[in-house]
N, C-alpha and C positions, 0 to 999 in steps of 0.2 A: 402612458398614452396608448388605447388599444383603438387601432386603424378601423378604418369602415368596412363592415362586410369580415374582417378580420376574424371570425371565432370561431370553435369546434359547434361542428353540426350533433346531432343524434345520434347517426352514425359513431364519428367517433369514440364520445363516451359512453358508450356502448363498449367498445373496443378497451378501454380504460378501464371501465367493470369488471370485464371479461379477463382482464391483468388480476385484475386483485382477489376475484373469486377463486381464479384457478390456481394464486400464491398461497389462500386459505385453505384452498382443500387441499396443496400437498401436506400442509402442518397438523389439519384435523386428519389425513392415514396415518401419518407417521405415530401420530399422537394418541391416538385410539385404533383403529382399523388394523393399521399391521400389527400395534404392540397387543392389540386380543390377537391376533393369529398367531404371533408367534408364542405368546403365552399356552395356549392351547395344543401346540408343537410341542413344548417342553414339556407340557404335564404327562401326553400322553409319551412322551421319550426318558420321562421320570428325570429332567432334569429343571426343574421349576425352582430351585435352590439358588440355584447356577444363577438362572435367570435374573433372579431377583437381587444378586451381590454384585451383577453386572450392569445394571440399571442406570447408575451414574456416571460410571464411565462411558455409556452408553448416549447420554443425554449431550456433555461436552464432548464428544470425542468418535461417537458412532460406532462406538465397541470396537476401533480398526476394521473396519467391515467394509469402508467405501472402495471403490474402483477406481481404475485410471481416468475415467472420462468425468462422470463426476468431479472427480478431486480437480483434476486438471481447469474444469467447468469455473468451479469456485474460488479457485486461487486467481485467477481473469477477473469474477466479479466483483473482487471483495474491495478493491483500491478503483475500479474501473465505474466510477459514481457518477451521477448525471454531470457536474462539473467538469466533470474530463470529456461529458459528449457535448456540452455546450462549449467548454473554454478551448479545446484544442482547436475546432472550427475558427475560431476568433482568433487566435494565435497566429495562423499561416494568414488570415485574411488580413492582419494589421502589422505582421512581425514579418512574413517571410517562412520558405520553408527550412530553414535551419532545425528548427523544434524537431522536426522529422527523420533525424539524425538519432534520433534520442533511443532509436529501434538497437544501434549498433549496441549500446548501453546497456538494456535489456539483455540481449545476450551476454554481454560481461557480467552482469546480474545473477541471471539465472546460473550459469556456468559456475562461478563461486559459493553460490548457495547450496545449490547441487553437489558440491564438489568438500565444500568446507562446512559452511553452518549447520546445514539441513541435517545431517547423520547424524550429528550431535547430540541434537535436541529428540531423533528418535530411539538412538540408544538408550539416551538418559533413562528414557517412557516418564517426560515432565507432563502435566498436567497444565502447567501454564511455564513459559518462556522466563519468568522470573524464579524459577525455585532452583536454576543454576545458579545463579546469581548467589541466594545463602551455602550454597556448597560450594561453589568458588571463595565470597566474602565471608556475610556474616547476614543474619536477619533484615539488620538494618540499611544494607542495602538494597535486598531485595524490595523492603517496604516502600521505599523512597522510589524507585524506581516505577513501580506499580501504582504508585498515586501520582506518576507524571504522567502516566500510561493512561491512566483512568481519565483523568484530566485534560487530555490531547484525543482522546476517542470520543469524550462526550462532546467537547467543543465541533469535533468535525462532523458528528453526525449530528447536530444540529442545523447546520451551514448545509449538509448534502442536502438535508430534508426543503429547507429554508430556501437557498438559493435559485435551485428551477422552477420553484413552485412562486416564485417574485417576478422572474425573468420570463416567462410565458404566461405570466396575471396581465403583465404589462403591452404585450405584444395580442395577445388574443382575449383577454378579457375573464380567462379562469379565474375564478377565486380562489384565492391564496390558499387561505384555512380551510376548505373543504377538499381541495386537497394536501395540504399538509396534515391534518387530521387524521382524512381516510388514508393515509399511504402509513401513518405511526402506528395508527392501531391496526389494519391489517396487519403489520410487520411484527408488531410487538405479540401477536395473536399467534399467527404461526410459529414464531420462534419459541414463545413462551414453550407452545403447547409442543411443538416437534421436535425441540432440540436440535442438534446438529445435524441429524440426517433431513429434516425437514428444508433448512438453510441452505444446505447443499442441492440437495434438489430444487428449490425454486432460484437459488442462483443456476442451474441448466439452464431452466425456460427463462428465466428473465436475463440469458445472455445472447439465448436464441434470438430474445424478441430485437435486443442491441445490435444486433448482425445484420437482420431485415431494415429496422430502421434506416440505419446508416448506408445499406447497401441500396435502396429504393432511393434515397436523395441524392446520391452519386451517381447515380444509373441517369434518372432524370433530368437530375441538373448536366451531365454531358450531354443529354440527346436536344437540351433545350439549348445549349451553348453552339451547337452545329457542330460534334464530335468532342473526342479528346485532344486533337493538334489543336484546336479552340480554342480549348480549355486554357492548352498550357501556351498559348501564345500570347493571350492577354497576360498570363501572369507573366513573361518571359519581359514584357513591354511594360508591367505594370511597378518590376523589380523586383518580385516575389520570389523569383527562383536562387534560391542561395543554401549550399552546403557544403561548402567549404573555405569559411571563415577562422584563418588562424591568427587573429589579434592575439595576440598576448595578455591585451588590458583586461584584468579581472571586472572591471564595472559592466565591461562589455556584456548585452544582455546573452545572448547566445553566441559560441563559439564552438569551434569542434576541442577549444580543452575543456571549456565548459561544458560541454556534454558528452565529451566520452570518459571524464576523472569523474565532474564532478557530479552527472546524474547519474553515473553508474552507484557512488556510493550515498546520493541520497535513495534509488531504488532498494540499493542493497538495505537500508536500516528498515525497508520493507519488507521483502521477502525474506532477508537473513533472521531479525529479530523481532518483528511485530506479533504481537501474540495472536492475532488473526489470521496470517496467515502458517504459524507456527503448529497451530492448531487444527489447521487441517493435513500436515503432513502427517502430523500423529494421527490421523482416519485410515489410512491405510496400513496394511499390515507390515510392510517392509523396507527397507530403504532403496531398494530397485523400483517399488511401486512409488514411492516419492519423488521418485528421480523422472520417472515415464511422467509423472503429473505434470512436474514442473516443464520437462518438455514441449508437454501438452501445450501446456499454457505460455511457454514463448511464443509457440504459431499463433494464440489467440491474441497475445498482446501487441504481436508485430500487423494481424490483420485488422486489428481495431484500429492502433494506429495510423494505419494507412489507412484506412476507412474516412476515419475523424478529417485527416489532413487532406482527403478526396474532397470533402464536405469543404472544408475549408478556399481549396482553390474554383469550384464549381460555384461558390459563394461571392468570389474575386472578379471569375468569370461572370458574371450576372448583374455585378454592380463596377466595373471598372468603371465606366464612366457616371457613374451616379450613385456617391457614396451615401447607404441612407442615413449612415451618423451626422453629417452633413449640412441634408437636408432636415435634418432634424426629428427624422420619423421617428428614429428611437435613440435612446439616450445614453447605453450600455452597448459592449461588444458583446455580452453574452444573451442579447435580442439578437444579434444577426439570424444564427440560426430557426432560431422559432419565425423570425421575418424572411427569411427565405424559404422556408415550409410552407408556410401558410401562401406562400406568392406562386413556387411553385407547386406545389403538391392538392392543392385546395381543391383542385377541378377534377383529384380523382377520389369518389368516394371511397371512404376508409383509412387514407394514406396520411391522412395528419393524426388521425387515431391512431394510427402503429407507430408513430413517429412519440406521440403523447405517452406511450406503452412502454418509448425506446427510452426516451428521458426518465419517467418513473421507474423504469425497470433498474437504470443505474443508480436510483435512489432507493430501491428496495434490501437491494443485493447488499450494498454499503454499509443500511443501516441493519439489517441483520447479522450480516458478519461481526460488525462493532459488537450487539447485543449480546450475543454469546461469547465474544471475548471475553467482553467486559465482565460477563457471571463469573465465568471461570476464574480471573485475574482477580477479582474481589473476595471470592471464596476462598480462593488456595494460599492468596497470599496477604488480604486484608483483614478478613473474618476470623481465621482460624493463626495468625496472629497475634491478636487480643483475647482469642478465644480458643485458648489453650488445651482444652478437652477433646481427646478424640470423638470427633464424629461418625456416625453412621453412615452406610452409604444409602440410606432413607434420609437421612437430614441432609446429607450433599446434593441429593435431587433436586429435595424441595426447596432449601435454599436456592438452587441454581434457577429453579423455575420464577422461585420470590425476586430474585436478583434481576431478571431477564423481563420481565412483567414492569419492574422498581424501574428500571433505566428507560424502558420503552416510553415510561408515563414523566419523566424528568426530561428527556431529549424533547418530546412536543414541548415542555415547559420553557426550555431552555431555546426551542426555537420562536418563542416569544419576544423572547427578549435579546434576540438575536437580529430579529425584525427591527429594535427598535435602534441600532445601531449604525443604521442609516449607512454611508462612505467609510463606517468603521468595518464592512464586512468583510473587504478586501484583506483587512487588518487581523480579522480573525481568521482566517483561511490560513494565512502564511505563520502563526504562531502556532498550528497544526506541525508544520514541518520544523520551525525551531525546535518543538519539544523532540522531536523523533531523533534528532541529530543525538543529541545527549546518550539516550539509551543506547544507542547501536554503537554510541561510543565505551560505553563502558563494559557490555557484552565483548568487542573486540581487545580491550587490554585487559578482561578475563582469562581469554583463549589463548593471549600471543604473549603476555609479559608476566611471565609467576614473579618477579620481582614483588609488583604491587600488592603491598594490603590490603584491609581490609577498611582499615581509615583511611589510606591512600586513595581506593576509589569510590565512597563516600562523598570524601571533600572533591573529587574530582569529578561525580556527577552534577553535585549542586552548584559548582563555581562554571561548568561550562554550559549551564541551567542560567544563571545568573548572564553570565557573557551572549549570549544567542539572545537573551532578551533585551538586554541594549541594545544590542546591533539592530534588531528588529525595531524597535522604540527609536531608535534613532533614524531609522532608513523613512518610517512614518511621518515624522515631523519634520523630516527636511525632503522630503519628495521633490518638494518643487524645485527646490535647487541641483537637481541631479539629472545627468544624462537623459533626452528621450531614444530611443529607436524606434518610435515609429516611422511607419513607410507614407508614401504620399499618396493620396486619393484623389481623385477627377469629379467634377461635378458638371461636368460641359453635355455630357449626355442628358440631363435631366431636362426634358424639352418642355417641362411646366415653369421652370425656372430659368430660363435660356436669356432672358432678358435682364437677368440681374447680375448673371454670372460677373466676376473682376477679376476671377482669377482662373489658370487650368487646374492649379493644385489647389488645394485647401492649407489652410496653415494656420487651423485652430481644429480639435477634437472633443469632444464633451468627455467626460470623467466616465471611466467604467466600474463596473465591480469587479472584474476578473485581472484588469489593466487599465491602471490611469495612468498617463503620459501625457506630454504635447506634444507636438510636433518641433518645436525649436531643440537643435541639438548644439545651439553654443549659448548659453546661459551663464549668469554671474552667480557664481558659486559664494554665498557670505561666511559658510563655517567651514574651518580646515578639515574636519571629521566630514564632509560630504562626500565625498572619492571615500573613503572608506567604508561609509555604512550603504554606498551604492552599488556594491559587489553583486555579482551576479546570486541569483536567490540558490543557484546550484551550487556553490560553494558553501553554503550553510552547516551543511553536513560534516565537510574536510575539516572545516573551522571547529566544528565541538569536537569534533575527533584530535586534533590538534590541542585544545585547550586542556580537555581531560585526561588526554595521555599525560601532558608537561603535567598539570601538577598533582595528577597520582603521583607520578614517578617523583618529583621531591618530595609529596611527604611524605612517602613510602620511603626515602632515604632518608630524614629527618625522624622516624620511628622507627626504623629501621625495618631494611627490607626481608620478604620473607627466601626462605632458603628452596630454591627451585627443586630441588633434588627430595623435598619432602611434599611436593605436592601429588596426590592423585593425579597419575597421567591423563586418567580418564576424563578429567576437569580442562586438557589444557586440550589444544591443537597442534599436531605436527605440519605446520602449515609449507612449509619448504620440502618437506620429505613428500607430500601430495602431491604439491603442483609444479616439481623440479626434481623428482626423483634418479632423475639421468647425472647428477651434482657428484662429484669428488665425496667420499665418505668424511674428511675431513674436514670438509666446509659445510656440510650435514650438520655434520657433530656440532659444532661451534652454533650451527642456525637453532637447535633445539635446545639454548639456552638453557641446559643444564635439566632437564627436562628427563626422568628416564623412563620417554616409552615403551620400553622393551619390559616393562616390569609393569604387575596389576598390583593392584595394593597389596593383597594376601603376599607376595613378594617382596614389597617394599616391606611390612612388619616384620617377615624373618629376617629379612637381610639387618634390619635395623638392632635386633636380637643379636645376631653373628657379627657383626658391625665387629668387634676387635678379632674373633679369630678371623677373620675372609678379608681379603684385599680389597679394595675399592674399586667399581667398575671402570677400565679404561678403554673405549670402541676402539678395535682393530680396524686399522687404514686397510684393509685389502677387500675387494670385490665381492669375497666370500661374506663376509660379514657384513656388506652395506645392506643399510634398512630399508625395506620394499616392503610394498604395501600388502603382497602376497606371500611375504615370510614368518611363519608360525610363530618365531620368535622374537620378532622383530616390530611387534605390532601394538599400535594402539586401542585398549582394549576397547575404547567408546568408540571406532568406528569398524572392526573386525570382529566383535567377539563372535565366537560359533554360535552361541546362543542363539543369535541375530541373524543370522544363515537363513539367506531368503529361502532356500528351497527347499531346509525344514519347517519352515513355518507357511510354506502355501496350504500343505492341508490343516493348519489349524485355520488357515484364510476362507478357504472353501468351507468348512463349519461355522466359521460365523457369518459367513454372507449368505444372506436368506432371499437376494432378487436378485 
């Protein structure tokens, strides 16, 4: 339904233009402009050799050359997709501000990742987040792994591209496909052509342009509400205000255990394991500079968020007494926004255009990030795979470029037919997160349990791959029978409809894409699996983490398990010795499950040799000898080696960074 008078003027897409011109030209320097200047650099510095063995690692990975602001830039934009600037708004304006909680998370997030995953994956120097995986396991997990991976990035960025470009067709009258179109193939164009350092850079500008957006509707919508004690006074009356709900009940949609357990570790199977965001910690050259990024990117995360959830109450504050779902103006939560732009913002020119910039920018960012994952992920561990031949780093280019061009021109295909999917879209958003649970679970009883095989966790990806899909499949077909939370809306303000009013509250809702509920919260439940498969969507994560630990760990005792003491320490995590270091050495000892990080492989072989004349290593209980993170001997060599010594490696930083 798109309202009267409802549309973007000239103005704005102009502004819109102006987005995707300036997305193209960061991909056409990268792509041509800087790589002839620095080509030219090298020849005349006789180092053109160099140059050209370095090209591929260059394309996935920015040769480690990127900066803290940057890196920091793109780790915000990459998961921060127009879905999260339309659905957050719609969250706090129908749920309440619980969701807003979800910042504490974040930190527990970043903090772990920072602390535990992140080092890992830059010591390794992996190319894609699965080639741990076959040095932990065995090939064939890696594979499986990377085709759920591939599988869960193509579905999502379909849906990013898809979903705003539906939700603002409907509310102002854009057409779908001319912007689904033009946002695919500008996207797919820069990325092809710029690689990583291109991505990176236009997720800056296109998170800059997120910031404005979101900060110009919140600005406005208070000054239109008559302040911020306005703001928050309707939502205080309207019941909106709530952050600290400690139900117990796991169906419960939002809770503070709900959100501080369990969106901590569905973010974590983000930041920790996602080969997108994996992939930009290896752009930098160190693990200090991946750490300042991450940093970086909590302030952005926690200011977006509150950003979003401003939008959302300003959105509350506007229609408390005249819900447009309601009145029937729009028929989804994820039009509120675009209907409250267009209502407030419309009278100042340009500001629905930035707003237009702010949404497509989180669909740009998203889907280039995916794009160059995905080459990577496909190359390192699908292609060369089956295609057993060493490659060139001339064929890993151009493969990566063929990959990245192949996926750009499949995701438009794919958000065809994602179109046609109708009330299933919601359906396909949430099996994005089912898949993610799985992988982050099997990376984490990589790190923490050397017991597990290599068939142990095999069967324990695919079976808790199998269980996340029922649970989902079933949470689908019995929706209806399962708890609502929604909140209540007023419709006694709508003074064109004043005369029909029957009731203050409403007590029926239309069906969303981002959230379907009703309003009745005591319904007749007919199958005894409803309370089950109605768990909070944040518990999704704990649950494959759960399934796949139990049954690696029996088949990996039914095969028997592998012998801790023969594992590359370098493979495993000293996870207790990091973030408990102040621990008794002899409950230390005991946590490192047999694990001996004090020894690097070339140690573990001689010793292995010596194995009958040499006594067996037994840790001394006394102080002198507990393991610290700062002890020469005492150390894991994937997260201390000197090699990896940030501040030998700044001046090889300063050589490769050419801006």
């Amino acid at each position: 339904m798109v309202l009267g008078n409802m549309r973007f003027d000239v103005v704005d897409y102009i502004i819109f233009a102006l987005l995707l011109i300036f997305s193209a030209a960061i991909g056409l320097f990268y792509g041509f402009i800087d790589k002839r200047r620095r080509r030219k650099q090298d020849e005349a510095s006789g180092d053109a050799v160099e140059q050209t063995k370095s090209s591929a690692k260059e394309y996935l990975l920015a040769n480690k050359s990127m900066g803290i602001f940057p890196t920091g830039m793109s780790l915000l934009a990459s998961f921060m997709s127009a879905i999260t600037i339309l659905g957050t708004p719609a969250e706090i304006y129908v749920y309440g501000t619980q969701y807003w909680v979800i910042g504490i998370s974040y930190i527990f997030t970043v903090y772990l990742t920072a602390t535990l995953f992140m080092p890992m994956f830059v010591k390794l120097e992996v190319t894609s987040a699965y080639e741990y995986l076959e040095k932990r396991f065995d090939k064939y997990v890696r594979l499986v792994a990377s085709l759920i991976f591939s599988i869960q990035m193509i579905i999502y960025m379909a849906i990013v591209l898809y979903a705003p470009a539906l939700a603002l067709s409907q509310v102002t009258g854009l057409n779908v496909w001319i912007s689904v179109v033009s946002i695919g193939v500008i996207c797919t164009m820069y990325t092809t052509v710029g690689g990583m350092k291109a991505v990176m850079w236009t997720d800056v500008f296109q998170t800059i342009i997120m910031f404005v957006g979101l900060l110009a509707s919140v600005i406005q919508g208070i000054i239109d509400a008559g302040g911020g004690k306005a703001v928050w006074k309707r939502a205080l009356d309207g019941g909106r205000v709530e952050f600290f709900n400690f139900d117990p009940d796991p169906t419960t949609r939002h809770t503070i255990w709900s959100i501080l357990i369990g969106a901590t570790f569905t973010w974590l199977a983000i930041y920790g394991f996602n080969q997108a965001q994996v992939q930009r910690y290896l752009c930098v050259p160190t693990v200090r500079h991946a750490k300042l990024a991450l940093l970086f990117n909590l302030v952005g995360l926690i200011l977006i968020l509150s950003l979003c959830c401003g939008v959302g109450l300003v959105m509350f504050a506007k229609y408390y007494a005249c819900d447009p779902l309601q009145r029937g103006l729009i028929k989804q939560t994820d039009q509120l926004y675009p209907l409250f732009v267009m209502e407030t913002l419309r009278r100042f020119k340009g500001l629905p255009g930035i707003f237009l910039a702010c949404v497509f920018s989180g669909a740009l960012s998203t889907l280039s990030s995916g794009l160059n994952s995905l080459a990577a992920v496909v190359l390192s561990d699908i292609i060369k795979f089956f295609y057993r031949r060493p490659m060139t780093d001339a064929q890993d280019l151009l493969y990566s470029k063929i990959l990245s061009l192949v996926f750009g021109v499949i995701c438009i295909l794919i958000t065809y037919l994602v179109s046609l999917l109708g009330n299933l879209l919601q359906a396909s958003l949430s099996l994005f997160g089912v898949l993610s649970g799985p992988i982050s679970a099997i990376f984490m009883i990589g790190f923490l349990l050397p017991w597990v095989n290599s068939l142990g966790a095999l069967i324990g990806l695919i079976v808790s791959v199998i269980v996340q899909i029922w649970i989902f499949l079933g949470s689908q077909f019995l929706r209806t029978q399962m708890r609502s939370f929604r909140l209540p809306t007023r419709i006694d303000g709508c003074h064109l409809m004043r005369d029909n009013i029957t009731s203050l509250f409403n007590t029926t809702m239309n069906s969303s894409i981002l959230s379907t509920t009703s309003l009745s919260t005591t319904i007749i439940k007919k199958s005894p699996l409803a309370r089950f498969y109605g768990m909070s969507y944040f518990w999704y994560t704990l649950m494959s983490i759960f399934t796949a630990l139990t049954v690696s760990l029996v088949v990996s005792y039914f095969t028997g398990f592998r012998k801790p003491e023969d594992i590359d320490p370098q493979l495993m995590l000293p996870a207790f010795d990091i973030l408990f270091p102040f621990l008794p050495e002899r409950i230390l000892s005991r946590l490192r499950c047999g694990v001996r990080y004090q020894r690097d492989s070339d140690q573990m072989k001689a010793e292995e040799e010596q194995q009958q004349a040499s006594p067996p290593y037994v840790p001394m209980d006394t102080p002198k000898h507990r393991m610290k993170m700062g002890d020469e001997c005492q150390i894991n060599p994937a997260y201390l080696s000197n090699d990896y010594d940030d501040e030998t490696m700044d001046e090889e930083w300063m050589k490769r960074t050419k801006l």
